[in-house]
N, C-alpha and C positions, 0 to 999 in steps of 0.2 A: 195638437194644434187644430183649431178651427179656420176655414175659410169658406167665406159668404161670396157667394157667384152669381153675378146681375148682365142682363143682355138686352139690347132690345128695348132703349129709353125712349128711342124717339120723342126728344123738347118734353116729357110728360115730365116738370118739377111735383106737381102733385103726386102722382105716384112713387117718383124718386125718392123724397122729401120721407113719402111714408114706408118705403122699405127699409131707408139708411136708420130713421127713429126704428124700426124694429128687430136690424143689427145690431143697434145699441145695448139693447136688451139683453142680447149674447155674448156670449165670451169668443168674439171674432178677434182672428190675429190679423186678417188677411182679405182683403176685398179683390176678386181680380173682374173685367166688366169687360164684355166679350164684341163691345162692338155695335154699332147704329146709335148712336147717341143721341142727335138733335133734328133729323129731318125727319116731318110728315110728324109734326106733334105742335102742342100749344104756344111752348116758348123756345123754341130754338137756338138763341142767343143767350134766353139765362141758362136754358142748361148747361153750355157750352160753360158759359163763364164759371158756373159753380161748378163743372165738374174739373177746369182745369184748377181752381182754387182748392179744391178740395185733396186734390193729388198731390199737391204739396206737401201740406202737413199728414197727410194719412196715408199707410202702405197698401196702395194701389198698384196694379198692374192693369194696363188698357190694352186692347189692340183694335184696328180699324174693322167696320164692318164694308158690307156693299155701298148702302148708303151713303156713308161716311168717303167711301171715294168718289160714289157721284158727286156727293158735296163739290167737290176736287174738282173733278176733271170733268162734268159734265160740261156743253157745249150749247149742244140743243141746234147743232148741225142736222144735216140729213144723215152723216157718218156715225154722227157721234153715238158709241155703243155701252155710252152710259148715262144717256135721258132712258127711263123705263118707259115700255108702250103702254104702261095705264097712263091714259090721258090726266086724271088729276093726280096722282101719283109725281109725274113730271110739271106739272102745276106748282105741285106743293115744293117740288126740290129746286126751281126758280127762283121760287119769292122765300124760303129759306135763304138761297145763295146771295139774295139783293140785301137782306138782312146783316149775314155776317160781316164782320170785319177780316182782313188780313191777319190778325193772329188766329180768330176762329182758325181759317182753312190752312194755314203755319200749323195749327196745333194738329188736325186731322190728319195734314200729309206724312207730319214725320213718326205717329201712330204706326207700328208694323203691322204686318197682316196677320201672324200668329208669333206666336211666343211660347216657350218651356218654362217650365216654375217648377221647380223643387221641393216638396216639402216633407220631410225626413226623407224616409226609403219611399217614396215614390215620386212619379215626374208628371205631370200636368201639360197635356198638350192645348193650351186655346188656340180657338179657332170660331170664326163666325159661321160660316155656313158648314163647312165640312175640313177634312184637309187638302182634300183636293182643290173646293174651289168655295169662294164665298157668298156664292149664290145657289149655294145644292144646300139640298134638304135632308135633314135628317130627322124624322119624322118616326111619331108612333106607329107602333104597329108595321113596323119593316119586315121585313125577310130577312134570316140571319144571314144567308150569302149577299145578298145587294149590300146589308152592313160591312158584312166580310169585307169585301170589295173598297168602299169608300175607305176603308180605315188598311188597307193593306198598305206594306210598309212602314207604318206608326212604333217610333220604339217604345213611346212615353205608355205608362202603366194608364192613365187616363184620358180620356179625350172632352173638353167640355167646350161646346158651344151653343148658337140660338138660332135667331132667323128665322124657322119658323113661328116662334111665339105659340107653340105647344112645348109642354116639357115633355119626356122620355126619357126612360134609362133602360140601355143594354147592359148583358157580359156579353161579350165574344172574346173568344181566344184569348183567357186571362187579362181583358181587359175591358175597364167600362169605359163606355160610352153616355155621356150625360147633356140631354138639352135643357138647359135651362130656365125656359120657357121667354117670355117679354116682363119688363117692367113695366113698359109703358103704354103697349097696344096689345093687351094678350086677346088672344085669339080661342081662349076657354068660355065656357058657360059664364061662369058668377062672374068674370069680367075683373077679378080682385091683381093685383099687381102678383108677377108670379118670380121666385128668384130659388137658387139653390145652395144649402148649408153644407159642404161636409165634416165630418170629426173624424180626426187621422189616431190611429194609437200609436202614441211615441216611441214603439219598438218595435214596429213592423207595420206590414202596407196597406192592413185594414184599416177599413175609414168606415163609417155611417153615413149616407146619403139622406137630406132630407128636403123636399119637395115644399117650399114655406109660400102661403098665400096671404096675401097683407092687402085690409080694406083700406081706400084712401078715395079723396071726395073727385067721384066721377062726374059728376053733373060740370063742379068747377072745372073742372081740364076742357070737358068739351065745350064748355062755353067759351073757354078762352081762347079754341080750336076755329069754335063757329064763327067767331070773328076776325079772324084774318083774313087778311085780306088776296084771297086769290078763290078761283072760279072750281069749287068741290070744296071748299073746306066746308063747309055744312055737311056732306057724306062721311068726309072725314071723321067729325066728330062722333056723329051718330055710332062708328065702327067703337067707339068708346066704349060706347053704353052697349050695343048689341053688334057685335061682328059677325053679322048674315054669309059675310066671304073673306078672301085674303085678300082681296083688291076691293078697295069702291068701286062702285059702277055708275059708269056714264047711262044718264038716263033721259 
């Protein structure tokens, strides 16, 4: 059994549009999508729309990221501890929210935050940021104890999530660890949409990991980015083309 592991859309239908054509390609059983879907990207509401259409007819598995509960429950109070402190950051997750409809944020909230997936002898833990929490990092180049750490307690044979929009893959203690990198805003050099394959052997828990990078028209996403209407999405966009940092910068 194969399954294709995507994270990290953020509204990018361009980049979407051009991983799912290069799933096609594959003998994929299984799509599972780890989360941040529509905010701080070009179309927020079509990806929404196409990706709840999409889950219908095809065996998907989704769970909520960070974003995806700002979406929810941000405020934009003095309290509120889910506007982010990048200034356009919380821009962008505004004029998203003015955007959606009541099913958008119906479909986000009842989204779980992680979930187990079976597939023969082995168990798939998703998760967005970590297990612990979905705004921790799981980042190249860790220490194997800090990993140790975030993944203690984990029974599942695998762990795959994103959020930071670099991929990574651990073993520790008979168990991998896999970030899947972003669809939609990767955070690598060549900028190519980043997503993860693996191939299970049907009689035991080995699998092949593969690390797949899909070109799709960047210029289009960021144009469509440059123009919305809220005060950074020009920085926004440009992070498209070149991601200088993890956040825009107020300049």
């Amino acid at each position: 059994m194969n399954i294709a592991i995507i994270s990290d859309i953020h509204g990018n239908m361009e980049a979407l549009g051009a991983v799912l054509e290069d799933i096609k390609k594959q003998d994929i059983n299984k799509i599972l999508i780890c989360g941040d879907l529509a905010m701080a990207g070009p179309e927020p509401v079509e990806t929404l729309d196409f990706i709840m259409e999409y889950a219908k007819s095809n065996d998907v598995e989704i769970i909520r990221g960070n974003t995806d509960e700002m979406l929810v429950n941000a405020t934009g109070e003095p309290d509120d501890k889910f506007t982010p402190p990048n200034k356009i950051m919380a821009e962008s997750l505004f004029y998203a929210q003015k955007l959606l409809e009541s099913e958008h944020t119906d479909f986000l909230k009842n989204l779980p935050p992680q979930k187990t997936i079976n597939i023969g002898a082995s168990s798939i833990l998703m998760v967005h940021g970590s297990p612990r929490r979905n705004n921790e990092d799981i980042l190249p180049a860790m220490k194997e104890q800090a990993l140790r750490e975030i993944i203690s307690g984990v029974e599942e044979d695998i762990i795959v999530c994103g959020h930071t929009h670099l991929p990574a893959v651990y073993r520790v203690d008979h168990k991998a660890v896999i970030n899947v990198g972003s669809v939609g805003r990767p955070f690598t050099e060549d900028q190519k949409a980043c997503y993860v394959v693996l191939k299970f052997d049907s009689k035991s828990k080995d699998f092949r990991i593969n690390i797949k990078k899909v070109e799709y028209d960047v210029e289009s996403a960021a144009k469509k980015l440059e123009e919305q209407k809220f005060e950074g999405a020009d920085k926004l966009a440009h992070m498209l083309i070149k991601a200088t940092s993890r956040y825009p910068e107020v300049v």
